[in-house]
C-alpha positions in Angstrom: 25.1 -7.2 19.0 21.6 -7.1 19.7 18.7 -6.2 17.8 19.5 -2.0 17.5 22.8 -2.8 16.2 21.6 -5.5 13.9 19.2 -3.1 12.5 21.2 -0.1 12.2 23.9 -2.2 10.1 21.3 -3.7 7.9 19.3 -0.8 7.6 22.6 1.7 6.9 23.9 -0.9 4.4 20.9 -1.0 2.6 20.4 2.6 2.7 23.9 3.5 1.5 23.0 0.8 -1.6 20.0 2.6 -2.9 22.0 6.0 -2.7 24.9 4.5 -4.7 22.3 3.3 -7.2 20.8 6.7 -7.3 23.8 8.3 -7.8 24.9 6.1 -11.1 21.7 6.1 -12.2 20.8 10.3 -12.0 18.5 11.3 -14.6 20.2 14.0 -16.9 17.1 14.2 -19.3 13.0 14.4 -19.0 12.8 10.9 -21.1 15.6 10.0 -18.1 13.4 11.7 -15.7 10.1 10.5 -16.5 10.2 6.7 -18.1 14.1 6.3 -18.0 14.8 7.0 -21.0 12.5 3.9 -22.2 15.3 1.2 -21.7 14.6 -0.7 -18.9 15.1 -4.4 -19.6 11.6 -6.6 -18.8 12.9 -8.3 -15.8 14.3 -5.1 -14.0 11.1 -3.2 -15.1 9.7 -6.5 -13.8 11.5 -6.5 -10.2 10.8 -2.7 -10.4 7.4 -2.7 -11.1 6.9 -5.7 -8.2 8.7 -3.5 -5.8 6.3 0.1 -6.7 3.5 -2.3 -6.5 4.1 -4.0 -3.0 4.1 -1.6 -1.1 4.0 -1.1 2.8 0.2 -2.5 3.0 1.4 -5.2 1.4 4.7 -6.0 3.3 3.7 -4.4 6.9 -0.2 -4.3 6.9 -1.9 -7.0 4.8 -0.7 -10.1 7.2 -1.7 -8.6 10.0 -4.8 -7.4 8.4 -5.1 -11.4 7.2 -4.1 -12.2 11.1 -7.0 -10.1 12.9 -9.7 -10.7 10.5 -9.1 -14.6 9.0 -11.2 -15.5 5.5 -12.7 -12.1 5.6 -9.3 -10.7 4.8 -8.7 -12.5 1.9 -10.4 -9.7 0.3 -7.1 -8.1 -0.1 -5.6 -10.9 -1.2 -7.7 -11.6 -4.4 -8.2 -7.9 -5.3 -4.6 -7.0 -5.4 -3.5 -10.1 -7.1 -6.1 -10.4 -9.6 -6.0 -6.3 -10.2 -2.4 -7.0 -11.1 -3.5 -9.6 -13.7 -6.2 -7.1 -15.1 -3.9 -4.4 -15.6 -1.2 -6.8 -17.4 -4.4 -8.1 -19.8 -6.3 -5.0 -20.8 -3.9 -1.8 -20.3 -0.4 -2.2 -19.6 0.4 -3.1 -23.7 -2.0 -0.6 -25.3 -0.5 2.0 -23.0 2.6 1.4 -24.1 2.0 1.5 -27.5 0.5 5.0 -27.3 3.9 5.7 -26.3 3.3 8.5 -23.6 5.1 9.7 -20.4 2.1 9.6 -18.4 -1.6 8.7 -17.4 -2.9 12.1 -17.6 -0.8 12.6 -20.9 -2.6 9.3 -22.4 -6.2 11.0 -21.1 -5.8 14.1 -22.8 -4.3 13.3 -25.7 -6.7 10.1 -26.5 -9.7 12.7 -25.6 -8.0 15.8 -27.7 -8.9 17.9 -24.0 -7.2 20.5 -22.1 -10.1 19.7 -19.9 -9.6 16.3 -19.2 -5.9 16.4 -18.8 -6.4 18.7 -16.3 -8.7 16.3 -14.7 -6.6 13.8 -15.0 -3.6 15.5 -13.0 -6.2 16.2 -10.3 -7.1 12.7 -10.0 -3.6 11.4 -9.8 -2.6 13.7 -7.2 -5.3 13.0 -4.9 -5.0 9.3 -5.7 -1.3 9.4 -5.1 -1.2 11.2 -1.6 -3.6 9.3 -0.4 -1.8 5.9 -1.4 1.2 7.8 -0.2 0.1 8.6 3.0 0.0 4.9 3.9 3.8 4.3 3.2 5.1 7.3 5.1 2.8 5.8 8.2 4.9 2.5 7.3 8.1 4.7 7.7 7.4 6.0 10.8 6.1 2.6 12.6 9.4 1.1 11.5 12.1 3.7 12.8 9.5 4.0 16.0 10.4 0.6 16.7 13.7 -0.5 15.2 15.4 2.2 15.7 13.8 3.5 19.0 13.2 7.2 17.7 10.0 9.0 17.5 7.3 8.3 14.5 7.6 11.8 13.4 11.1 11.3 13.6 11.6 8.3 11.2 9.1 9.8 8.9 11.7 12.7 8.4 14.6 10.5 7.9 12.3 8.6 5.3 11.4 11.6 3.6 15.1 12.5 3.4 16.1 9.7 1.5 13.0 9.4 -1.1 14.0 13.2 -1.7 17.6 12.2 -2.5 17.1 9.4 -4.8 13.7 10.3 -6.5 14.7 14.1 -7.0 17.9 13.1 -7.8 17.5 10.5 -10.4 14.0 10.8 -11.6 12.2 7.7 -12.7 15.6 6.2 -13.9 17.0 6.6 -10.5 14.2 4.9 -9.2 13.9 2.4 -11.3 17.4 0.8 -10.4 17.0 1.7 -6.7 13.3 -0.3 -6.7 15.2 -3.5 -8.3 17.5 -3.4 -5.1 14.5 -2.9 -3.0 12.9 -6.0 -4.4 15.5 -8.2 -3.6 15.8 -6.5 0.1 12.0 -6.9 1.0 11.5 -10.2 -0.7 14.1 -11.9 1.3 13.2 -9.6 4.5 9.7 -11.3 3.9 10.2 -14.8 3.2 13.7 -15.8 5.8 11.2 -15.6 8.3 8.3 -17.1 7.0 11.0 -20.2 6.0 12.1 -20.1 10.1 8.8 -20.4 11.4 7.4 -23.0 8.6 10.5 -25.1 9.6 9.8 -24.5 13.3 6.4 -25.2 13.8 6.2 -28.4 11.0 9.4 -29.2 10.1 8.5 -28.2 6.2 10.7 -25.0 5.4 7.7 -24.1 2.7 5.6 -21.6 4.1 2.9 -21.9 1.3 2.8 -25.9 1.9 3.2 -25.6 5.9 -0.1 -23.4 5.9 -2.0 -26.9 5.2 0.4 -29.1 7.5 0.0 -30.1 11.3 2.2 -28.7 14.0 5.0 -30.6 15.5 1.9 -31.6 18.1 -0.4 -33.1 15.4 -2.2 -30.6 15.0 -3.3 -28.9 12.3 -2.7 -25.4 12.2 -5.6 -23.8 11.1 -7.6 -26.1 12.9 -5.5 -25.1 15.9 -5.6 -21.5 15.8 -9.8 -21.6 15.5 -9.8 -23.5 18.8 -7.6 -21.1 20.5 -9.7 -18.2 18.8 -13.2 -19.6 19.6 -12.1 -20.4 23.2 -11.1 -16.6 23.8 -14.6 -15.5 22.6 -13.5 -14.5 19.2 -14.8 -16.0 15.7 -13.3 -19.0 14.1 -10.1 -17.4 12.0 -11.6 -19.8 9.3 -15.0 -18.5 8.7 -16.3 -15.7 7.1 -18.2 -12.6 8.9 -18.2 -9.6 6.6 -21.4 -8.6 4.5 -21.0 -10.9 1.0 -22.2 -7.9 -1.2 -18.9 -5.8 0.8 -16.2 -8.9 0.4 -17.2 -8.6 -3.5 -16.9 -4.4 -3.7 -13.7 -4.1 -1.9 -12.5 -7.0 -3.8 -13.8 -5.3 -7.2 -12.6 -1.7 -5.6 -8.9 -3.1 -5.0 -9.2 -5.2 -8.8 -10.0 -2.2 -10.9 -8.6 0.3 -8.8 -5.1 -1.8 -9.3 -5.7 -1.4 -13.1 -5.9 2.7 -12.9 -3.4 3.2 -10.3 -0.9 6.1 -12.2 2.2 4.9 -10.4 1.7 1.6 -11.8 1.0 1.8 -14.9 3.6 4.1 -15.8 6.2 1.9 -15.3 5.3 0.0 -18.1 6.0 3.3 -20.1 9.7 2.6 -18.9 10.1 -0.7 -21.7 11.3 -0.4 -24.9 8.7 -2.4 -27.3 5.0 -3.2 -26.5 6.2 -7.3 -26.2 8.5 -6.0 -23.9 5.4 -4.2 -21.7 4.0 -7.4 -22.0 7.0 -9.6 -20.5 7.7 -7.3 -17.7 4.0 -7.7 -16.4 4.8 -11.5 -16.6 8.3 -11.6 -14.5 6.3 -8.5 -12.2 3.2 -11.2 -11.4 6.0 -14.0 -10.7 7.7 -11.7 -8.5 4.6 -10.5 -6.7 3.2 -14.4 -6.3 6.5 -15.2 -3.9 5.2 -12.7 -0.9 1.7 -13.0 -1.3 1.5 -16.6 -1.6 3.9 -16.2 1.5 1.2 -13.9 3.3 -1.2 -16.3 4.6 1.4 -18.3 6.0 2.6 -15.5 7.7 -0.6 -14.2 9.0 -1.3 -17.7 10.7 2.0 -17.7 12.9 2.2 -14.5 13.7 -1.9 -14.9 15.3 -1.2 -18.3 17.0 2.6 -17.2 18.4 0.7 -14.2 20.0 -2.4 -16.5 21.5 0.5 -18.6 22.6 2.4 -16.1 25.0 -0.2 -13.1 25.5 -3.4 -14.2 27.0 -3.4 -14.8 30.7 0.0 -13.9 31.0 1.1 -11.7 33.8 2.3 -8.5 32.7 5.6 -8.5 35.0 6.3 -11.7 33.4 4.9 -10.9 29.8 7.4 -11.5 27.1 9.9 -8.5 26.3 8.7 -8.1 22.8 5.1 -6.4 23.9 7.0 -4.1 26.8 9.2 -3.1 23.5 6.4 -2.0 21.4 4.7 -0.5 24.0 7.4 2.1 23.8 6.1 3.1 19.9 2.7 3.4 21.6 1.3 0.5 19.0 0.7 -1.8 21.8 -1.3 -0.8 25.2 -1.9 -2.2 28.0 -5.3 -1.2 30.8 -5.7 -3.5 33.6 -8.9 -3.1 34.1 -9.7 -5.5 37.5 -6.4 -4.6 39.0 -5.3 -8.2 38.4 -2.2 -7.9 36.8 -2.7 -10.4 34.0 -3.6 -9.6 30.3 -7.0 -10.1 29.6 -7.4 -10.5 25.8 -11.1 -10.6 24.4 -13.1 -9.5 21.7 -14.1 -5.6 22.0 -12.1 -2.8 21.8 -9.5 -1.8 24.3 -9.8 1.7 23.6 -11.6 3.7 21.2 -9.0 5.2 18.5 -5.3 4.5 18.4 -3.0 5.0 21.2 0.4 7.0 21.0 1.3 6.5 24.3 2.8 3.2 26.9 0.7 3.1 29.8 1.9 2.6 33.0 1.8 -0.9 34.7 1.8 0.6 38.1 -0.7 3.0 38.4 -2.9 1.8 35.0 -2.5 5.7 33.6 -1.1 6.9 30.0 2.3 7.9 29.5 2.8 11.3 27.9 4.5 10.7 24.6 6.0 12.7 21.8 3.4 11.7 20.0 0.8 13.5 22.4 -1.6 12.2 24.7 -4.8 10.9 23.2 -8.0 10.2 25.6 -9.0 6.6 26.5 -12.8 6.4 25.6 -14.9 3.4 26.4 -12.6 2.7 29.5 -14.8 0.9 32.5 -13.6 -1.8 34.8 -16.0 -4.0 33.6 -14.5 -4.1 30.4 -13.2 -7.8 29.5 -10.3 -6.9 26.4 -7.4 -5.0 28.0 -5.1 -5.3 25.2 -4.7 -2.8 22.3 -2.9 -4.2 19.5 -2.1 -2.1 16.1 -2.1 -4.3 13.7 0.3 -2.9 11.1 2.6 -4.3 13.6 1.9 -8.4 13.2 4.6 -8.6 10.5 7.4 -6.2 12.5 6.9 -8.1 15.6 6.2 -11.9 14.2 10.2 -12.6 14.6 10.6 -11.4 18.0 6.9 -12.7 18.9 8.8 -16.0 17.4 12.3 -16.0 19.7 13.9 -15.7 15.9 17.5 -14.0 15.6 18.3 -10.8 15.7 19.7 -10.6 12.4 16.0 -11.6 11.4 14.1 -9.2 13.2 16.6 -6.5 11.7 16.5 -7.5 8.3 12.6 -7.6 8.5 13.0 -4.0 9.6 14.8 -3.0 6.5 12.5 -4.9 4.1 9.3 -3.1 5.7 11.4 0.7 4.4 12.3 -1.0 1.5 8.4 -1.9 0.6 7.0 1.3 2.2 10.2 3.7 0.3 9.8 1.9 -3.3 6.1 2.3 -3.4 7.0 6.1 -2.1 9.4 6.9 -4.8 6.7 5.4 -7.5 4.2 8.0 -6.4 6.5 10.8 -5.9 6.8 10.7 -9.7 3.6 10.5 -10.3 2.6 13.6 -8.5 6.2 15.2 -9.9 5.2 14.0 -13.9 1.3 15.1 -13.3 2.8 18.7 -12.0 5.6 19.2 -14.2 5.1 17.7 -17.5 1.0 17.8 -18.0 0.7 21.3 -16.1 3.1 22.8 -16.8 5.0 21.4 -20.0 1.1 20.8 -21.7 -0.8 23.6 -20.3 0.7 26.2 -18.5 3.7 26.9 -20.3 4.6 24.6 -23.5 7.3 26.4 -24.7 9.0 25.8 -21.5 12.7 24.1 -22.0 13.6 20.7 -21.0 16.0 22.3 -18.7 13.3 24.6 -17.5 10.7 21.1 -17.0 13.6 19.3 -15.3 14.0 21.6 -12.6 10.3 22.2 -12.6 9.4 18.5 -12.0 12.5 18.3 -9.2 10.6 21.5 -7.3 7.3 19.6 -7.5 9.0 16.1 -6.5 10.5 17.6 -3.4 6.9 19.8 -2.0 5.0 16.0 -2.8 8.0 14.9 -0.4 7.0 17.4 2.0 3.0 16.4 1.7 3.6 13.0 1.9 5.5 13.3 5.2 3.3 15.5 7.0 0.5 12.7 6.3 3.0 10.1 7.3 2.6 11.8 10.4 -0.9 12.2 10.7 -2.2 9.5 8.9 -6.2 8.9 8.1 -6.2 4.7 9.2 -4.2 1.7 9.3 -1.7 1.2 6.2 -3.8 -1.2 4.6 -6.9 0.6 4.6 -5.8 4.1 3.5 -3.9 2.2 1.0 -7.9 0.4 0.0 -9.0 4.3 0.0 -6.6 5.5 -3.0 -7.6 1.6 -4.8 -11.3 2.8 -4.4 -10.4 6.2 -5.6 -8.3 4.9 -8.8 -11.2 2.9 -9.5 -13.7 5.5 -9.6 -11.9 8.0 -11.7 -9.3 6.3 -14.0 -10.6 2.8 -14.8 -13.4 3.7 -16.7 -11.6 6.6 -18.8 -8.9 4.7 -19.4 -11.0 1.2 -20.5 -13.1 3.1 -22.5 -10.5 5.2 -24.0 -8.9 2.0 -25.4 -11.7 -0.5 -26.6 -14.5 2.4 -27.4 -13.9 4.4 -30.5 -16.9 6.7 -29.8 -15.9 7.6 -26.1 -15.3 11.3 -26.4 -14.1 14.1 -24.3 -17.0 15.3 -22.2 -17.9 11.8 -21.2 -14.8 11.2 -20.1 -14.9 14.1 -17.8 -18.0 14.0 -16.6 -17.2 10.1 -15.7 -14.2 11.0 -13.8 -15.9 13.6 -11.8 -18.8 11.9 -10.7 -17.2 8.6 -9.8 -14.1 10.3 -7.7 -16.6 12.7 -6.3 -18.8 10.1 -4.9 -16.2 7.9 -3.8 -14.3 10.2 -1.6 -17.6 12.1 -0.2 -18.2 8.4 1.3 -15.1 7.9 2.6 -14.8 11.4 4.1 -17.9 11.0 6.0 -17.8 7.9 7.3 -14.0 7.8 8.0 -13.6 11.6 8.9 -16.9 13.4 9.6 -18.7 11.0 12.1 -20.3 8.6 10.2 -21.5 5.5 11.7 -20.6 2.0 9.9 -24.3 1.1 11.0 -25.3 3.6 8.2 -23.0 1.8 5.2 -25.3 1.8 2.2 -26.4 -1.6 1.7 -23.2 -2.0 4.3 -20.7 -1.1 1.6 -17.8 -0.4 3.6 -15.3 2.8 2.6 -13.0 0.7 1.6 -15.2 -0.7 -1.0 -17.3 1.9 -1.9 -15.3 2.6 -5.4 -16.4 0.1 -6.9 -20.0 1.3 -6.6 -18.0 4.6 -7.7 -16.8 3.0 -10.6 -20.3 2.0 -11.7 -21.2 5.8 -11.4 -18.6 7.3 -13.3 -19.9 4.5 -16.1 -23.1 5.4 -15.5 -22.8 8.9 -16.6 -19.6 8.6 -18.7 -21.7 6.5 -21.7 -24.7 8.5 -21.8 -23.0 12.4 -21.8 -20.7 9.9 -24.0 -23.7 9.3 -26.3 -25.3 12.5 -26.2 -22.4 14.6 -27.1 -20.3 14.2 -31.2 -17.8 11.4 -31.2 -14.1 12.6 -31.4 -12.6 13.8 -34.0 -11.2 11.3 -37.1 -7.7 11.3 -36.4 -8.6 10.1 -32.5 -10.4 7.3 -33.4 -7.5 6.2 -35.8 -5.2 6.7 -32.9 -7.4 4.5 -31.0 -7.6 1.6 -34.0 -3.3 2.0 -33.8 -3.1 1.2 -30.7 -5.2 -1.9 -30.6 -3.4 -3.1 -33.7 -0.6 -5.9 -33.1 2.6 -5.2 -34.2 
């Protein structure tokens, strides 16, 4: 049985688990619906909560991200982890206590505002599709490859399934379906990081191989600068990006973790504060295990592709790169008419191509994607090779010779990571829509029937959204996924910070905050992502993906004075607020 086969057993057995869990588990109330039903115990909230927060930019993007850019993509590493941490420490308990369904529920009711509820909503939604955009991407590259159908294709079938089980069973359904999903993408993750460790320096440890020499002597690290350098590139080792940008998109990623809606309401799903509290424990211990694993990763999959790709002649080149040629996420150009593979540092082609190329006359391929035009294409160009790299963790098995059962079961962990974090945000969007609009402002006197059904309809049109940007999706996983950190950061961290440890914070402040910050942070990402701007014009060269931390600062900027300048809330708010923060 070869690797099709392999994958369409693992991937229909896993599939056909998570819809038996849904099934069992189907929401038959809103406290079912939204925080099921507030009795999840702390190590399934735990799993559950490691499995919404690892999400496809962390399973299929962030080592190859780590691969392509060395030390400088650390960045990602420190600001997820250490967000995580930050949102266990300063919000995850005191959230819980206030004992609401969701983030825009906590906002208006702590502010006593129609106003900022409403804000609120608006926040999540735009955060949420544009985090969601990057798993439905990770949908698509997966069924592209794996199961040799078209991107738009497997986004559909992904779509099909998140309607089924998120629609169906609400956040209860979820819940139970994301605890599977842990335990499918943590072992799709780590098998083959344990094959290759073992492989290359006889320690099955990925974490503790990182720092050992190869069966050669060598050590790796050391080993995989060399081969860098001598290709022209930079040592993987050494840093490159602007200082003042490493510390934004780590800050952007850190405090955007700690107002991301779809995390935070799973600790909403516990029954006691302690319990919040635990579950963020057993969630940290469950996150550590991939991305400690990450680096490792990142590291073979970069020196097993130096190893067979450069200099190699295409007619001989391994099978693995004419195979992802076919998803149009690797391309070929032979620019001198050599037939080798020339890899160096520049681009291949400007944008990303959804096309193969052909090897005998050097010309695109029509595919279903569409054609796109090759830019920057002259024969004295020196780097033939286009290489997407939300593909580095997809292809690292086959890159490595590893068995088919491997490179299948890596398959169904990447839809497991992209379709938990999916289902996470789905209810957010669905809560924001159902329960705060329409429950708290359009219609309150609407039954819980009536809300059910209400957040179902709006569950299944987020579906729909989130596939069509599956489709066409703004960047690679990891960096749309660093746009929706940067937005969270710049609308919800302040509000809700303040909120909790600031008596005096009132409505308007809140408001203004949220406005300013999210506004500024996505008119900088639009521009320079989507309108043309150049990365030579970066302010102080603050990258996109980093800019909402510098958000952040605005919306605190103008939340404390309007804050200030405005009457505190009334009595009974700031005694909610002293409750909350009160042990016990």
């Amino acid at each position: 049985m070869g690797v099709q086969g392999w994958t369409f057993l693992i991937v229909g057995l896993t599939f056909a688990l998570y819809i038996v869990v849904a099934i069992m588990s189907r929401a038959k109330s809103t406290g079912e619906f939204y925080v099921a039903g507030k009795g999840v115990s702390p190590i399934a909230n735990g799993m559950a909560t490691a499995a919404d927060w690892m999400s496809a930019a962390s399973f299929i993007s962030m080592a190859g991200l780590i691969a392509f850019l060395g030390m400088d993509g650390s960045v990602y590493l420190m600001g997820w982890t250490g967000g995580y941490v930050l949102l266990a420490l300063l919000l995850a308990p005191y959230l819980r206590k206030f004992g609401k369904f969701t983030v825009p529920d906590f906002v208006g009711d702590r502010y006593a505002s129609q106003t900022a509820r409403i804000v609120a909503v608006l926040c999540a939604i735009f955060v949420s599709f544009t985090y969601i955009a990057g798993q439905m991407r990770g949908v698509g590259v997966v069924f592209s490859r794996f199961l040799e159908v078209e991107i738009t294709l497997g986004v559909m079938i992904g779509m099909g399934l998140v309607f089924f089980y998120a629609v169906l069973g609400g956040m209860k359904g979820i819940t139970y379906t994301q605890v599977a999903q842990y335990c499918v993408l943590i072992f799709a993750y780590t098998i083959p990081a344990v094959f290759l460790a073992f492989m290359v320096t006889g320690n099955p440890v990925p974490q503790v191989a990182l720092g050992m020499a190869d069966q050669d002597g060598a050590g790796l690290l050391q080993k995989l600068d060399g081969m860098l350098v001598d290709l022209g590139f930079n040592a993987y080792t050494g840093y490159e990006r602007n200082m003042l940008d490493v510390f934004c998109i780590t800050a952007a990623l850190m405090l955007g973790t700690a107002g991301l809606p779809h995390v935070i309401i799973r600790f909403f799903t516990v029954k006691r504060v302690r319990d919040a509290r635990s579950s963020a424990g057993w969630a940290l211990l469950f996150i550590a295990i991939l991305y400690t694993t990450a680096p490792a990763i990142a590291v073979f999959a970069r020196t097993n592709m130096l190893n067979t790709v450069p200099g190699a002649a295409y007619a001989s080149a391994p099978e693995w790169i004419k195979t992802w040629e076919d998803s149009g996420l690797i391309a070929w150009r032979d620019h001198d008419s050599d037939g080798m593979i020339d890899y160096a540092p520049g681009p291949a082609f400007q944008g990303k191509p959804s096309f193969a190329v052909d090897a005998s006359t050097g010309q695109p391929l029509r595919g279903s994607l569409g054609q796109r035009v090759l830019n920057n294409d002259s024969d004295d160009q020196t780097n033939e090779l286009y290489i997407d790299r939300d593909i580095m963790v997809l292809a690292n098995p086959e890159i490595a010779g590893l068995p088919d059962w491997v490179i299948a079961l890596v398959a169904a962990g990447g839809l497991a990571a992209a379709l938990s974090t999916a289902a996470g945000l789905l209810m957010v969007i669905s809560s924001a829509v159902s329960h705060d609009l329409v429950k708290r402002v359009i219609n309150p006197g609407i039954t819980e029937r009536g809300e059910l059904r209400a957040a179902r309809i709006a569950a299944a049109g987020a579906v729909i959204g989130a596939g069509l940007l599956g489709i066409w999706p703004p960047d690679y996983v990891a960096a749309v996924v660093a746009f929706a950190f940067g937005l969270a950061a710049s609308s919800f961290f302040p509000a809700l910070l303040l909120g909790i440890f600031w008596k005096r914070f009132n409505a308007r402040g809140a408001v203004t905050g949220m406005l300013c910050g999210v506004g500024f942070t996505s008119a900088y990402i639009i521009w320079f992502k989507f309108l043309g701007g150049s990365s030579e014009d970066w302010w102080l060269g603050i990258s996109p993906e980093g800019i909402g931390a510098i958000g952040m600062l605005v919306n605190f900027a103008v939340a404390i004075p309007v804050a200030l300048m405005n009457p505190p809330p009334p009595a009974s708010v700031q005694s909610l607020v002293e409750k909350i923060r009160t042990p016990g």
